[in-house]
C-alpha positions as CSV (number, residue, x, y, z in Angstrom):
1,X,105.7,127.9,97.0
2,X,107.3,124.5,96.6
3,X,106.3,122.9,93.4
4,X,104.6,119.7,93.0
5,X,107.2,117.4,91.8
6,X,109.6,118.6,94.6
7,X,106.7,118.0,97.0
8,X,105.9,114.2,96.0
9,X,109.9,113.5,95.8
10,X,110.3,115.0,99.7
11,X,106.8,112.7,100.8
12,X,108.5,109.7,98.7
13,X,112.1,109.9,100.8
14,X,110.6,110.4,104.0
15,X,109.0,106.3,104.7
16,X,112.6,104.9,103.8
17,X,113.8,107.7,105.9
18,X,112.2,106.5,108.9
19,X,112.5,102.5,107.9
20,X,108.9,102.3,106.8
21,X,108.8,100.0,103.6
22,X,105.2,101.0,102.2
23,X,105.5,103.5,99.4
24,X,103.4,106.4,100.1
25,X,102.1,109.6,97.9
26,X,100.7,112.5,98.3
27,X,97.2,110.8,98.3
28,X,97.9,108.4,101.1
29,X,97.8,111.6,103.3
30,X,94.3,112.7,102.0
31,X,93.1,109.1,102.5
32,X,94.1,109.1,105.8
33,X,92.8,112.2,106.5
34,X,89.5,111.5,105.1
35,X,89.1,108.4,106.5
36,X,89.8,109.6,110.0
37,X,87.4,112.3,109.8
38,X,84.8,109.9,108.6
39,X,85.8,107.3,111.8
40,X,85.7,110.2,114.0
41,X,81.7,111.3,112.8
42,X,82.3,113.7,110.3
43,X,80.0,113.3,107.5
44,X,80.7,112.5,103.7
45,X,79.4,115.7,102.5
46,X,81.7,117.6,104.6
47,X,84.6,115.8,103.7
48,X,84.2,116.5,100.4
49,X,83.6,120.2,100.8
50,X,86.9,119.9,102.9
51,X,88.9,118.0,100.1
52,X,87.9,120.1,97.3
53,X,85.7,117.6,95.6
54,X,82.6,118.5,93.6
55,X,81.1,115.0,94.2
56,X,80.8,112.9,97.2
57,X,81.7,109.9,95.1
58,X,85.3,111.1,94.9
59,X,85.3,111.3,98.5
60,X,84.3,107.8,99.2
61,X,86.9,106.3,96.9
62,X,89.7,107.9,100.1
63,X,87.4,106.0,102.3
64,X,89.3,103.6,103.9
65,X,87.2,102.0,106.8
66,X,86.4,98.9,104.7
67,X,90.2,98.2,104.3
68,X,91.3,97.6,108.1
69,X,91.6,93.8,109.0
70,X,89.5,93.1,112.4
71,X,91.2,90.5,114.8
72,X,88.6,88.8,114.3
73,X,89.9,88.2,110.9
74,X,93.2,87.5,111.8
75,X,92.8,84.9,114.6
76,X,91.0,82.9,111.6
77,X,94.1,82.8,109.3
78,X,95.7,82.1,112.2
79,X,94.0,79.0,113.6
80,X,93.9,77.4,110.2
81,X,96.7,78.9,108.0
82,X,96.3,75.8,105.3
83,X,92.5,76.6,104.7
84,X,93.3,80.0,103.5
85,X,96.6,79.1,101.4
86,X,94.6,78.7,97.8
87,X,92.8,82.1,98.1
88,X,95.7,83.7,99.8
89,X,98.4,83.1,97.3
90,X,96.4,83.5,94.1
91,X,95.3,87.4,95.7
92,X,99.5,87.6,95.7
């Protein structure tokens, strides 16, 4: 069984390994997971009998469907950069 520690150390190497400069963790994984179940139709009570969590609550905090950026989004930013400098920089 490989232990814990030696498990987030070989998940830590493995982004810089491949030229990827986001830290990841363990928990990335099960976000990722979760959240592409979820996208894909699976329910929220079955993702949470599937990640081992006694409450649905802990499931939704892996949910990451709010977090991706339509293009929508990004054409805004993009057609008038200077509007969105003061929120921008002060989120940084």
């Amino acid at each position: 069984m490989l232990p814990q520690a030696s498990a987030y150390a070989m998940i830590r190497r493995r982004p810089g390994a491949a030229g990827v400069a986001t830290k990841l963790g363990n928990h990335s994984f099960r976000a990722t997971g979760i959240t592409a179940y979820l996208k894909n139709g699976g329910t929220l009570e079955k993702a949470a009998a599937m990640a081992n969590h006694t409450s649905t609550r802990t499931t939704q905090l892996y949910d990451r469907r709010r977090d991706e950026v339509s293009l929508d989004e990004v054409d805004r930013i993009v057609a008038n950069p200077l509007s969105c400098r003061g929120s921008w920089t002060q989120s940084w």
